[in-house]
N, C-alpha and C positions, 0 to 999 in steps of 0.2 A: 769547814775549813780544815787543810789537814795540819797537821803536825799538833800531837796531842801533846808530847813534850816540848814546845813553847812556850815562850815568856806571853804571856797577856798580853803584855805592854813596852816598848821600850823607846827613852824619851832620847831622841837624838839631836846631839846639839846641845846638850847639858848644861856646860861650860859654858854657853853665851849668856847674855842679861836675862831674852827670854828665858831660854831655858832653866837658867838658875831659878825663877820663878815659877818655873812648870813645876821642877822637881817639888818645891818646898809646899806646892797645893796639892799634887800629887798625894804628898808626905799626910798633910793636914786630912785629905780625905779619907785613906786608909786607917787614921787615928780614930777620926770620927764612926768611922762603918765597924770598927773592932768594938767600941765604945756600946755602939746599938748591940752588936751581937751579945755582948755579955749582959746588956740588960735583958735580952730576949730570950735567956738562957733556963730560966724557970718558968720559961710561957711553955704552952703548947703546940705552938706554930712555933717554936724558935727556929731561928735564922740560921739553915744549915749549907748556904753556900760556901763555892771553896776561897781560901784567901785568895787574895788578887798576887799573881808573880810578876813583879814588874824588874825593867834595869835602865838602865842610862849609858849612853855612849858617846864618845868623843874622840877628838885627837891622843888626849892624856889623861893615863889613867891615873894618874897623882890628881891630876886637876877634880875631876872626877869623885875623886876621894873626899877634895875638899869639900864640894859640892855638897856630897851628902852629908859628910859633916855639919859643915853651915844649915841642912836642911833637921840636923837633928839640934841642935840649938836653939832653932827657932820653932819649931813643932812640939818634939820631945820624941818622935819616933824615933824606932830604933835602928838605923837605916846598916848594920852588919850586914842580913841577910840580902839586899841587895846590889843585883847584880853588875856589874863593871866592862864594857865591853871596848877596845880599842877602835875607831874607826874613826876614816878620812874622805873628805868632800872629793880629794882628788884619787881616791884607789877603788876605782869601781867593785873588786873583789871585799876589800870589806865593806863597802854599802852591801854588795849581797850577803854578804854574812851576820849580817844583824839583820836583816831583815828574813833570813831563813828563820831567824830563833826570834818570831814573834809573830805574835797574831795582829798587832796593830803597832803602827808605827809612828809616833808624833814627828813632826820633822821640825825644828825648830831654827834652821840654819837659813838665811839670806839674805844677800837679796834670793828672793826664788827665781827670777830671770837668770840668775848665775846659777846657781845652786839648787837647784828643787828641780830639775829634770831628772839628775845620775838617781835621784833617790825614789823620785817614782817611777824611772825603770826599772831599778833594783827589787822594788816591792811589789812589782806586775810580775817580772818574770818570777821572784818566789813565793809567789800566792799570799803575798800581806797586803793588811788592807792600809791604808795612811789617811793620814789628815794635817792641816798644817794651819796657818796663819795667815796667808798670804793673801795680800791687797791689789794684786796687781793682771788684770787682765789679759794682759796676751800670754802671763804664763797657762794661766788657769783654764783660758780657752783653748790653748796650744794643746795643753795634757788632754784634754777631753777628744781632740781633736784623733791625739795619735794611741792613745791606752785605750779609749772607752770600749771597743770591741773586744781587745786582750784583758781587760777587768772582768766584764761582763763572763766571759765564759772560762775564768779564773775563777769567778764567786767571789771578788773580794770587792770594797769600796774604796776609790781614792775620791776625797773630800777634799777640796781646798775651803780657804777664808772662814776657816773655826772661831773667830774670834771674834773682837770690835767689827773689822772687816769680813764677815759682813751677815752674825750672827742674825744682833738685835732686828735689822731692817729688813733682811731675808727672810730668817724668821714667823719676823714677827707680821708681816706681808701674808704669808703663806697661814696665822692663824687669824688673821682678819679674814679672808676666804671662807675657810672651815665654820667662821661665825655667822656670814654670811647665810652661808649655805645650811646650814643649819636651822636655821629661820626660814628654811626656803628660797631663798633668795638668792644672788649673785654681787657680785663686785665688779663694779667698771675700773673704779683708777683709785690710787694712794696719796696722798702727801704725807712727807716725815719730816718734823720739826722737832733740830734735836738742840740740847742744850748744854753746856759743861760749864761746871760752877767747882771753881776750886776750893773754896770753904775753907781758905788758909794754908791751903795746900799750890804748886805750879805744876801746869801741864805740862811735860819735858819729855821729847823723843829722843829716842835713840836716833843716831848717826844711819845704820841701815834702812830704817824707813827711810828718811832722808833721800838717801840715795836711791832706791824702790822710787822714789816718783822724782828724780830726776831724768831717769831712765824711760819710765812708763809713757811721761811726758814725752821725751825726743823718739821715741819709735811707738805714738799711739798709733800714728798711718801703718802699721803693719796687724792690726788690728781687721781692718778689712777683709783681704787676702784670707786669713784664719778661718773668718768668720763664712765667705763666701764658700770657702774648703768643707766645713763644718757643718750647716746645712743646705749644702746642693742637693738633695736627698730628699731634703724635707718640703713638704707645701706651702707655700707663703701665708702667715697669719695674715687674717683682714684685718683691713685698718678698721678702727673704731669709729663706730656713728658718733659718736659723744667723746669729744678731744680732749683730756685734760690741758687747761690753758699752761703753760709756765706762767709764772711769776715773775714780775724784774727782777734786775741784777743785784739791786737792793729793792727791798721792799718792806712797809709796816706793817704788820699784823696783829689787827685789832682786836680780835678772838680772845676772851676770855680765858686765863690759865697759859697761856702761850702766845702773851702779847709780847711784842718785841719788833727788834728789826732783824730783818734775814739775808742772807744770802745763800744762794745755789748752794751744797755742799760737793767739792770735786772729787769726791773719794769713789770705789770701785763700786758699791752697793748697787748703783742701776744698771753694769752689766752681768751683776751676778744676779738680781732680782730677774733681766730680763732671762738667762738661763732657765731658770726654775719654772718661768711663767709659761716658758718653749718646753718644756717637760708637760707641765698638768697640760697646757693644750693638745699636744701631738699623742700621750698616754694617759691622760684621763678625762679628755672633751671637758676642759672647764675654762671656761671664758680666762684669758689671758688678763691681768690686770694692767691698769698705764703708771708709771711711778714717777716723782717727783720728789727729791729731798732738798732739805736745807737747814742752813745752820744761825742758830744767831748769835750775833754780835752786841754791843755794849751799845753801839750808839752807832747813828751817819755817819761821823768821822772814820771810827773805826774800821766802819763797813769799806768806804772811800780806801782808804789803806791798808786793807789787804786785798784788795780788787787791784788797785797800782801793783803792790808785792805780786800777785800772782800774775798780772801781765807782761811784768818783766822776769820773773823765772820761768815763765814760757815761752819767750822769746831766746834770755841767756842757755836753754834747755835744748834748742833745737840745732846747736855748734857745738864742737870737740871742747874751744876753749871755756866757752860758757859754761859746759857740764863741768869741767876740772873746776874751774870759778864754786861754782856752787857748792862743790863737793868739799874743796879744801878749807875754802871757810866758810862752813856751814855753822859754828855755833856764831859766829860775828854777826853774819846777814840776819841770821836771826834773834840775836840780845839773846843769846844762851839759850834757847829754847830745844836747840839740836844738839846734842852730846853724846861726844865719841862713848863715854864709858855707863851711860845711858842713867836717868834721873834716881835719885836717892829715892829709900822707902819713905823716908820724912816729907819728901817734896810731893811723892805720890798717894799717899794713902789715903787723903781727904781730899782727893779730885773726884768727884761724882760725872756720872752724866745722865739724863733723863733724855726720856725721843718719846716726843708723839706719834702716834701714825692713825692717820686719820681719812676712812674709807667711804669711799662714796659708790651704793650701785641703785641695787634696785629690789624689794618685797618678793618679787614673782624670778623665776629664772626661765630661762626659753629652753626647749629641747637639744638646741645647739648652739655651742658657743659662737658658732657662726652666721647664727639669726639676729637682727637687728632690734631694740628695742626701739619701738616710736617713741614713749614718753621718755622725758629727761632724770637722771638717776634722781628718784626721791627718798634714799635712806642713806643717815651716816653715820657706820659705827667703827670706834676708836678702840685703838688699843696703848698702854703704856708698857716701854721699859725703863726700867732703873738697874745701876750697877754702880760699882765703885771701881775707882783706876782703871779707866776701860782702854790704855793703853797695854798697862800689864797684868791688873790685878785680874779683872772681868777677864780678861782679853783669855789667860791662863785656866780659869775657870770653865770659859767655854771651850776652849783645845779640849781639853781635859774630859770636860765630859761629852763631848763629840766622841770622843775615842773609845769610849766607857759604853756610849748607845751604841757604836755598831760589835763592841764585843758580847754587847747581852740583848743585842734585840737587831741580829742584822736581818732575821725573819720576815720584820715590820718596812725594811727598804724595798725602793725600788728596785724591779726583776729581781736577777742572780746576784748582783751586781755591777758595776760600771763608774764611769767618770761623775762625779754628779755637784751643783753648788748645794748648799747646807738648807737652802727652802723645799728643795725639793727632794733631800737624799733623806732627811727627818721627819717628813711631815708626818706620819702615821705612827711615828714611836712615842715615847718618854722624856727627850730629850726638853721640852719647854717644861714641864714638869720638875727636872733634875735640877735644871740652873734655879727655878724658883725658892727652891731649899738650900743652894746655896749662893745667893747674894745677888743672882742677876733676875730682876723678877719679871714677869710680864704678867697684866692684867687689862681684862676690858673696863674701858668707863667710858665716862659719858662726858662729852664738851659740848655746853650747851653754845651758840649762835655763830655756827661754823660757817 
């Protein structure tokens, strides 16, 4: 990558709730790796990388200031030495100018339907690589749609959905695989049962998710057209001899360690899973997996009402007035749950979430993922994740260290690099490994009468 004199890193968007968050794990990590170094200082192998140069950028650079301020308060790092840069979502000329003075670019501003195009043009045409947040589909296929060639022979990686959206289930999809396969064997299809237990803590979103799937919602139908754009090129995956069934719309799940009622989860993970799955198929012949998530709920009733909630904001979602509806009073509709100035650390720090994922294939693997197996899949092995605050604590963690894999290990990516989701731009690095040491874990086990 060129530009030897760049920042490593630079988190843009600062100033927003995410971002105030990015910075202060940022902050936390840097503490922690100084810490290691100076215990490794009398070893033989000590630790002789160089510090990390990171900066942060925004509208204002007072704001800015504050920012790292608050981020030294609550850390203790010494945030002097870094650096402050000016920049605007609407002045294309400084999106390129931060993104010339760095090697990787967090983007922390959106909705990304609005906002997350100027800045992964900005970071294609100056050779940075980016990573972001974002949940929502037609941006993320879009960008791949129109960058992935200009990345590709750029060398750099733009990543989207670093976070909740849609590390753990991408992820963690992609190391069920590798489990698999390593055993010999293959993987037909996934289910993810995921759980969030507040532990005296409330789950609360910010106002821009909010809107994110307001949006997402009233223009899925352009989703199609993207996608048909996207791969016309490519050879049509076979369909699968062996269907993963769906589940109802509620359903009980009597399974041991993951009993519960459920329903479908509607968040972006199954078109970012099916990206990845179109990756190792089309680049590395391996049986394409079927995926299936869902979430659960406290009880039938519950279930019953948010099934109503979500029929009618997809209805109110699909008109001009409906969307203003939604949007304007969003914390009302939903008893506080959506806030413009986005949930206290008190309300967040003891939100957990746990996800099963739980894989079903087969012992043997066939020469081609496009040969048939006759028997029906007789192996299932599970994997778990665990995190805290996976709206913004995990959520930050994993940005974070998304950005941190492809500045030390873009070696281990896909080709030169390209557009890519997170199951498939990480598979072969560190990155599952990093988050396990800090706080978002994943591990294999076993559930027995699946």
């Amino acid at each position: 990558m060129e530009g030897e004199s760049r920042d490593d890193i630079i988190i843009f968007g600062a100033t927003g709730f995410t971002g105030k968050h990015v910075v202060e794990e940022m902050a936390k990590w840097v503490v922690s790796i100084s810490g290691k170094q100076k215990e490794s200082k009398g070893k033989k192998k000590a630790n002789k990388s160089k510090p990390l140069i990171w900066g942060v950028a925004g509208r204002s650079l007072d704001k800015l200031n504050d920012v790292l301020m608050s981020a030294k308060n609550v850390t203790g790092y010494d945030t002097t030495n870094v650096k402050c840069y000016a920049a605007d979502i609407d002045d294309p000329a400084s999106l390129k100018s931060i993104a010339s003075k760095c090697k990787v670019l967090l983007n922390c501003v959106g909705p990304y339907r609005f906002f997350g195009e100027q800045v992964v043009k900005a970071c294609v045409e100056e050779g940075t690589s980016y990573v972001d947040v974002s949940g929502e589909p037609e941006f993320l296929e879009n960008m791949q749609l129109k960058y992935h060639e200009e990345a590709e022979k750029k060398g750099i990686y733009i990543v989207g959905s670093c976070g909740f959206d849609s590390i753990p289930i991408d992820c963690g999809v992609t190391l069920l695989q590798q489990i698999f396969s390593k055993a010999e064997g293959e993987m037909n299809s996934v289910e993810t049962f995921m759980e969030l237990d507040a532990c005296g803590g409330t789950f609360k979103i910010n106002h821009a998710t909010w809107k994110s799937a307001i949006h997402g919602v009233a223009n899925a139908s352009n989703l199609k057209t993207i996608r048909k754009e996207l791969y016309k090129k490519e050879r049509t995956i076979p369909a699968p001899t062996h269907k993963l069934q769906k589940r109802g719309p509620i359903h009980y799940n009597p399974t041991k360690i993951i009993a519960g009622y459920y329903l479908p989860f509607p968040g972006s993970d199954a078109s970012v899973v099916r990206r990845s799955q179109r990756h190792f198929y089309y680049k590395e012949n391996i049986r394409p997996a079927q995926m299936s998530a869902y979430v659960k709920v406290g009880s039938r009733l519950n279930a019953v009402m948010l099934i109503f909630f979500a029929l009618v904001f997809g209805v109110l979602a699909q008109f001009k007035r409906g969307q203003n509806f939604l949007d304007k009073w969003a914390s009302w509709i939903t008893f506080g749950y959506i806030t413009n100035e986005g949930p206290k650390d008190e309300e967040m720090k003891n939100v957990k979430f746990t996800m099963y994922l739980i894989g079903k294939g087969w012992e043997s693997k066939l020469t081609s993922p496009d040969d048939k197996h006759t028997d029906t899949p007789n192996v299932t092995r599970s994997v778990k994740v665990c995190g805290t605050n996976p709206g913004y604590g995990a959520t930050c963690v994993m940005l974070l260290h998304s950005a941190l894999t492809i500045l030390d290990e873009s070696e281990k990516m896909p080709s030169k690099g390209g557009v890519y989701p997170p199951g498939a731009a990480f598979a072969n690095t560190s990155l599952i490994h990093r988050l396990n040491e800090n706080g978002v874990t994943f591990e294999e086990v076993q559930i027995p009468n699946v």
